[in-house]
C-alpha positions as CSV (number, residue, x, y, z in Angstrom):
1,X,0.0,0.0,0.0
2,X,1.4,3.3,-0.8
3,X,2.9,5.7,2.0
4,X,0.0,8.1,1.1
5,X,-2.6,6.3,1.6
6,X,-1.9,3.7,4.3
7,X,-3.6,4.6,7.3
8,X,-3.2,3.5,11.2
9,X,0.2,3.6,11.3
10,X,2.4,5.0,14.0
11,X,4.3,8.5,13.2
12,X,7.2,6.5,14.3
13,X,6.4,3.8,11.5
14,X,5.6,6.7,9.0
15,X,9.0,8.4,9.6
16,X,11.1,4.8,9.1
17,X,9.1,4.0,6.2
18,X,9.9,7.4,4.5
19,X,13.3,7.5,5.8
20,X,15.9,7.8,2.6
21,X,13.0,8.5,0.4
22,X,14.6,10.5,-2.9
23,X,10.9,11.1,-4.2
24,X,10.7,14.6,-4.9
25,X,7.3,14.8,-5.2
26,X,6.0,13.1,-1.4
27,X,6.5,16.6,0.0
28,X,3.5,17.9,-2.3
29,X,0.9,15.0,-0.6
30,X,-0.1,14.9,2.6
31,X,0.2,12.2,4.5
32,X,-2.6,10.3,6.8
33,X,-2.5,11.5,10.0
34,X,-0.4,9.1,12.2
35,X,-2.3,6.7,14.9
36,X,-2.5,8.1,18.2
37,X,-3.0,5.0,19.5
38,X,-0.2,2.9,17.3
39,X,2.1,5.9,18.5
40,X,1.3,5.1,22.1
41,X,2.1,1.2,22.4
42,X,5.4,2.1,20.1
43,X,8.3,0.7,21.6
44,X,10.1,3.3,23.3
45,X,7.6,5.8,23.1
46,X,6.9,8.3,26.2
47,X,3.9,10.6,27.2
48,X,4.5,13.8,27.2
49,X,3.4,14.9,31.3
50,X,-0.6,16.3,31.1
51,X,-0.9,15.1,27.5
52,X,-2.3,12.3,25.2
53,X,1.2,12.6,23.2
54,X,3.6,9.7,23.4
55,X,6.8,10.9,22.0
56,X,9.5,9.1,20.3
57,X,13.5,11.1,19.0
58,X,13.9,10.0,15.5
59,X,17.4,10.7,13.9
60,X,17.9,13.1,11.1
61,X,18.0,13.6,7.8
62,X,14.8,11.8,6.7
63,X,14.3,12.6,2.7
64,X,17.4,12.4,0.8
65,X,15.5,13.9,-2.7
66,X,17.8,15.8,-4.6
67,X,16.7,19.8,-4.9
68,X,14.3,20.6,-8.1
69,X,15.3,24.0,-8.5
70,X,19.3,23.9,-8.0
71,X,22.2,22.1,-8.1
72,X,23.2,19.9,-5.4
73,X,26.5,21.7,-4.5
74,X,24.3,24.9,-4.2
75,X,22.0,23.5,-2.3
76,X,24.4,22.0,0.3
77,X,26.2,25.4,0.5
78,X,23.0,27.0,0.9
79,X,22.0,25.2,3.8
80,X,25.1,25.2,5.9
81,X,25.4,28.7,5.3
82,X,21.5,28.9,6.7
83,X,22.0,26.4,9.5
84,X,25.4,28.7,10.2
85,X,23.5,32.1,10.8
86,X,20.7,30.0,12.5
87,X,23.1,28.2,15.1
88,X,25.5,31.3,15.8
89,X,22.6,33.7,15.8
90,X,20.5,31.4,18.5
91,X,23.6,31.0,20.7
92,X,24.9,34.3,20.6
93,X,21.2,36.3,21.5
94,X,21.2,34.0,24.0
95,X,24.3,34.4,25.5
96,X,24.0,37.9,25.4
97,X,20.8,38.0,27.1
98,X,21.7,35.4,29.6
99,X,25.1,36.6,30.4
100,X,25.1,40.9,30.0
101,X,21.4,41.5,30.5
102,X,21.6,41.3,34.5
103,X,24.7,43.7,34.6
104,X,23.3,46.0,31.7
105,X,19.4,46.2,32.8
106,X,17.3,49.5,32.3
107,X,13.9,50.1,32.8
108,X,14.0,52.6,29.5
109,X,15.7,50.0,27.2
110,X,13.5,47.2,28.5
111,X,10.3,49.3,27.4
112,X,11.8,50.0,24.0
113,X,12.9,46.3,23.6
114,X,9.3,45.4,24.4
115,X,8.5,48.1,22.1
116,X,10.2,46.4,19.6
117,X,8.9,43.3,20.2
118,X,5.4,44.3,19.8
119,X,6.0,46.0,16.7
120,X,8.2,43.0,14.9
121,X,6.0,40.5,16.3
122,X,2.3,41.8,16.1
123,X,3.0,43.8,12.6
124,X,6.2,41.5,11.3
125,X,5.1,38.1,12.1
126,X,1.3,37.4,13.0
127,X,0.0,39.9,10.9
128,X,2.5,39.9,7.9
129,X,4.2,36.4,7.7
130,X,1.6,34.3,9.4
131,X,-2.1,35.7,8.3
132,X,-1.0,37.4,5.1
133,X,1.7,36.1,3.3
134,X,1.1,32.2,4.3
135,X,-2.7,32.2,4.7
136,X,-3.8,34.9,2.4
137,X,-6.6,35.9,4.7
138,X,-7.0,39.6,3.9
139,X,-5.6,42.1,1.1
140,X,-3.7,45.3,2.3
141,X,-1.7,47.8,0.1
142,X,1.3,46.8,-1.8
143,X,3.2,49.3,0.0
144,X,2.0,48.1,3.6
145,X,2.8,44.4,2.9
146,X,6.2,45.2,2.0
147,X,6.3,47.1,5.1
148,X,4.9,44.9,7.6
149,X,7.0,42.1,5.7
150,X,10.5,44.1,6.2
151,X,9.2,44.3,10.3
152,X,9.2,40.8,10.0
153,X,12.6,40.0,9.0
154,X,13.8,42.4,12.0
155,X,11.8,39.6,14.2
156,X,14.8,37.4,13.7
157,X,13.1,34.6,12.2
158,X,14.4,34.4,8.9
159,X,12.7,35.7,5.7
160,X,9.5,35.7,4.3
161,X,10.3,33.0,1.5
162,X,11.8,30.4,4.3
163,X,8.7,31.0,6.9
164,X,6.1,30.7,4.4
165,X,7.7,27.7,3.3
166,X,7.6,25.6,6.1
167,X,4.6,27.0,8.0
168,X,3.1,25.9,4.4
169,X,4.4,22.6,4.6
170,X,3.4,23.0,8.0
171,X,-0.6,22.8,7.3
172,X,0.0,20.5,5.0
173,X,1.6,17.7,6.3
174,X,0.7,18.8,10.2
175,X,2.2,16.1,13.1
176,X,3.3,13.5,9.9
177,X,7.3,12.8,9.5
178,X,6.7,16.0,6.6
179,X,5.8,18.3,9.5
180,X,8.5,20.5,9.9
181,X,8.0,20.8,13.7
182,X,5.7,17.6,14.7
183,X,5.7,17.2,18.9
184,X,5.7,13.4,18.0
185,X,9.3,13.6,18.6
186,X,9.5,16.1,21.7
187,X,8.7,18.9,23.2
188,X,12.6,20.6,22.5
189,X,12.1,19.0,18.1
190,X,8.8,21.1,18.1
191,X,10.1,24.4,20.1
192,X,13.5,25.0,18.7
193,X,15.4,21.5,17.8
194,X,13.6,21.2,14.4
195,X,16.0,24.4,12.5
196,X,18.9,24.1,15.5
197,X,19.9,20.2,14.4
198,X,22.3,20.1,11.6
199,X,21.4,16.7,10.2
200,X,18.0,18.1,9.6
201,X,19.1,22.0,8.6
202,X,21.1,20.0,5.4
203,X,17.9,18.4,4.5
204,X,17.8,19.6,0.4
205,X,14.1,19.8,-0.6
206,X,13.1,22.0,2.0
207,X,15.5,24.2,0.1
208,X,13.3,24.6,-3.4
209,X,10.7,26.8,-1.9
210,X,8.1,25.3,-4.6
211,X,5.3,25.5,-2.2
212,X,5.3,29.7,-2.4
213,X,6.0,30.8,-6.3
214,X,3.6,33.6,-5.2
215,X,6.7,35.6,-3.0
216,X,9.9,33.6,-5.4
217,X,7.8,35.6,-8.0
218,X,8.5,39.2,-6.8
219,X,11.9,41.1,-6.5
220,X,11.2,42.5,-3.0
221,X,10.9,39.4,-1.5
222,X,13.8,38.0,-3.1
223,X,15.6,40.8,-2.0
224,X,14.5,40.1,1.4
225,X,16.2,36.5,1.4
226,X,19.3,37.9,0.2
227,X,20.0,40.6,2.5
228,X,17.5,40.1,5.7
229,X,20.6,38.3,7.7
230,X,22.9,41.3,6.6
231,X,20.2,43.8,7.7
232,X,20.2,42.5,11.1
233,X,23.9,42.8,11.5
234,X,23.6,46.5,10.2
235,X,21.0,46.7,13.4
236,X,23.4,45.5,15.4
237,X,26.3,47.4,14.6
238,X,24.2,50.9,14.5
239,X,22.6,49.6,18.0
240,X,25.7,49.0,19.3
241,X,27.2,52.6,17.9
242,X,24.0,54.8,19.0
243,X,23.1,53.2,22.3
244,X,26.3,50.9,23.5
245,X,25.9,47.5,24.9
246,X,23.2,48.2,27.1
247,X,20.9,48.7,24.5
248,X,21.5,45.7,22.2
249,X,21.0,43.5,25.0
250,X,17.3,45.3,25.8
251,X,16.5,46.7,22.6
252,X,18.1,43.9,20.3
253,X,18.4,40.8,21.5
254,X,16.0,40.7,24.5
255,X,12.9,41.1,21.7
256,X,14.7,38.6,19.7
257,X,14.7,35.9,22.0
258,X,11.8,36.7,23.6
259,X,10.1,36.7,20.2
260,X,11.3,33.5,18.9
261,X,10.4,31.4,22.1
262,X,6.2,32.8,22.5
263,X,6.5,32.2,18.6
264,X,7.9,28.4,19.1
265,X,5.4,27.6,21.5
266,X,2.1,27.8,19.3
267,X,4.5,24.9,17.2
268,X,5.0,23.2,20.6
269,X,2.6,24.2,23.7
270,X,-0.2,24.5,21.1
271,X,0.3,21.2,19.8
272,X,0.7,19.4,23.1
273,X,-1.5,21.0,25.8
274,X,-5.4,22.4,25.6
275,X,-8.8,22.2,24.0
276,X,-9.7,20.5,20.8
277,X,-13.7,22.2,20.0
278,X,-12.7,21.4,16.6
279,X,-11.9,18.2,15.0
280,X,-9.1,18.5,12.7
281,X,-8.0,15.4,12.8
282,X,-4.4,16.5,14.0
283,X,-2.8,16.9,18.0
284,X,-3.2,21.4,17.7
285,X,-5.3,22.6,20.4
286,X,-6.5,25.9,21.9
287,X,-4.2,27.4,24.3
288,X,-5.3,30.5,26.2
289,X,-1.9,31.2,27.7
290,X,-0.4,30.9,24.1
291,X,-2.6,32.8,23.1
292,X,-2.0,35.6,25.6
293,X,1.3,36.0,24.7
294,X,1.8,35.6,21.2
295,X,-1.4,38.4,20.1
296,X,-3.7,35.7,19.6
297,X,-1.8,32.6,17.9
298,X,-2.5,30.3,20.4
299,X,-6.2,29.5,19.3
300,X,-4.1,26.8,16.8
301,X,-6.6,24.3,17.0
302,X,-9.6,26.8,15.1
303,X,-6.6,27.8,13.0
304,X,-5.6,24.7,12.1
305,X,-9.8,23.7,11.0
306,X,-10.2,27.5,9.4
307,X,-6.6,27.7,8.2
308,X,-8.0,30.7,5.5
309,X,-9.7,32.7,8.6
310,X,-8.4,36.0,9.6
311,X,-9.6,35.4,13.0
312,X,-8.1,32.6,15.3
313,X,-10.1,33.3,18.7
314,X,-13.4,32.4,17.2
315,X,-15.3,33.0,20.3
316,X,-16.3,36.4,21.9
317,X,-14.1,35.5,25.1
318,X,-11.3,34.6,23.1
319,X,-8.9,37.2,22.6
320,X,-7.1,37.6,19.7
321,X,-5.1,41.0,19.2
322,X,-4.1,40.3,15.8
323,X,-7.7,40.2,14.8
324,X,-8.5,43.2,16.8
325,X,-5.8,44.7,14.5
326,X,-6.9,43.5,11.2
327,X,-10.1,45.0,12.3
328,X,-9.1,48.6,13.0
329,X,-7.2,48.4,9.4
330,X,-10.4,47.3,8.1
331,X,-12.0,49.4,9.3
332,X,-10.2,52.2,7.8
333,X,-9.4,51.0,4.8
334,X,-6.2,49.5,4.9
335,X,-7.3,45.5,4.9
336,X,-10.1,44.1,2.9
337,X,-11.6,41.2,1.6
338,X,-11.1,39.9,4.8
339,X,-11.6,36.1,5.4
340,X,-13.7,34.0,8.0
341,X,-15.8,30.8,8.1
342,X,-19.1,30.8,8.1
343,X,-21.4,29.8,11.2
344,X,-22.1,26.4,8.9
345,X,-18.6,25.9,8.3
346,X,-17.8,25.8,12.0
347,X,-20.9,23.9,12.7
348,X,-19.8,21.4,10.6
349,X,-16.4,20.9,11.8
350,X,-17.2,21.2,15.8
351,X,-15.8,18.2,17.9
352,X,-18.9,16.0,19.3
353,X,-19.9,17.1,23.1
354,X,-18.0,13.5,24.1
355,X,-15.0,13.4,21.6
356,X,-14.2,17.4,23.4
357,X,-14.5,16.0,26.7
358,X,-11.9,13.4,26.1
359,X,-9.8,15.7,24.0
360,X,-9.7,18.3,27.0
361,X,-9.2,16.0,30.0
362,X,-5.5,16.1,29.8
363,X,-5.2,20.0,29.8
């Protein structure tokens, strides 16, 4: 039976049956989603603590396709020149934070630095990166997008080709061995470890970026992939000249760091712990506290069932500040044909009274 259409299988069974696989083409079907219940009795498998997610580390790389859109010497350079800025950048924000930020703290520079943050996060990634550019759930001004999109390469999190890319493959393949981030194998592989392991950094087909010809298609955005690493160096260095070492540790890499980890938990915390009201057939959830902190990502499990929607906190008690956002640009003619599912759509995709009552007992 084919890999794409066998069902009941373990995700540890679906990673070691597509382990080595140099089909080009897998990447563009989704897989079934993986067994919960084969995953549990796997061999080696352990529950994550306050979750129905058994857990088993797999070892990198897992496809071994050759790139469709460069050569393979490009494509190798490519991504250890990627994995380079990823693994130096993570370890050295860090460090400085960790190490400086006690000795260097300010009241003023943490209020910019959470400035910052807002601004980069809010405009850069949720709005720009996450709603826009990936989901297309709303139209806004040329000019605006390229704006908000430039905000989110000073988030820190690489550029708008490489984000849409995997949060793409992302949807598509969510919590199967193509998931770029599946919790199947740990809490630490869907936080940070899934772009901070080499093995799986090298990994060439991620590297065509065939899944978003609608930003490989304009110059800005190509631009953006070329010089977005660069930029942030710039920051640095006029940071560093304007407001000393005191300020990039606040106004630099505190927002940075900060950014990326309430960012990495909707791909973790929201895929381990919470509510399921919707049945989407995958492990997101709900996650008020996510959600709190990351301007409304964390209702992932209505996002995951309404991927299109605009809105994540469907509900009236559910807040979502990137909506509230979108709104106030609607509403003054900066965002239109704005996205949402209807009351039947949501009707018809609501978890059964008894299915949500299992789903939530472990939150």
């Amino acid at each position: 039976m084919s890999l794409l259409t066998e069902t009941m299988k373990s995700y540890s069974k679906q990673f070691d049956d597509l382990r080595g696989c140099k089909d080009l083409e897998v990447l563009d079907h989704p897989l079934p989603k993986p067994s919960m219940e084969s995953q549990a009795v796997t061999p080696g498998a352990t529950r994550l603590p306050f979750s129905d997610v058994y857990i088993k580390v797999k070892q990198r790389p897992l496809l071994l396709a050759e790139p469709a859109t460069m050569s393979t010497q490009t494509a190798d350079m490519k991504a250890r020149i990627m994995y380079a800025q990823r693994y130096f950048g993570i370890i050295g924000m860090h460090l400085t934070v960790l190490l400086a930020g006690p000795f260097l703290f300010s009241w003023r520079n943490l209020m910019i630095g959470y400035a910052t943050w807002c601004i980069t996060h809010l405009f850069g990634i949720t709005f720009s990166y996450h709603r826009q550019l990936t989901h297309r759930s709303f139209k806004t001004p040329k000019w605006f997008e390229y704006l908000c999109a430039w905000l989110g390469c000073m988030a820190g999190q690489g550029d708008p080709i490489e984000w849409v890319c995997n949060h793409r493959y992302h949807h598509l393949h969510t919590d199967t061995p193509l998931d770029p981030h599946s919790p199947y194998e740990g809490f630490w592989w869907a936080h940070m470890g899934w772009f901070a392991d080499g093995a799986a950094a090298v990994e060439r087909p991620m590297l065509d970026h065939s899944n978003v010809p609608d930003l490989t298609s304009q110059v800005f955005y190509r631009f953006l992939a070329a010089t977005w690493f660069p930029q942030l160096l710039i920051r640095h260095a006029l940071t560093q000249y304007f407001g000393g070492l005191s300020a990039v540790v606040w106004t630099l890499a505190f927002p940075t760091v900060w950014g990326w980890h309430v960012t990495f938990l909707v791909n973790s915390a929201a895929h381990i712990w919470g509510r399921q009201p919707y049945n989407t057939g995958d492990l997101s959830k709900n996650n008020w506290w996510v959600a709190l902190i990351t301007f409304g990502e964390g209702w992932h499990n209505a996002h995951h069932a309404f991927p299109y929607s605009a809105r994540h906190g469907l509900e009236w008690w559910e807040l979502d500040i990137t909506w509230l956002l979108i709104s106030f640009l609607r509403s003054i003619g900066m965002v239109w044909d704005v996205q949402m599912p209807s009351d039947k759509a949501k009707a018809a995709k609501r978890m059964p009274a008894h299915k949500l009552g299992a789903a939530t007992k472990a939150d």
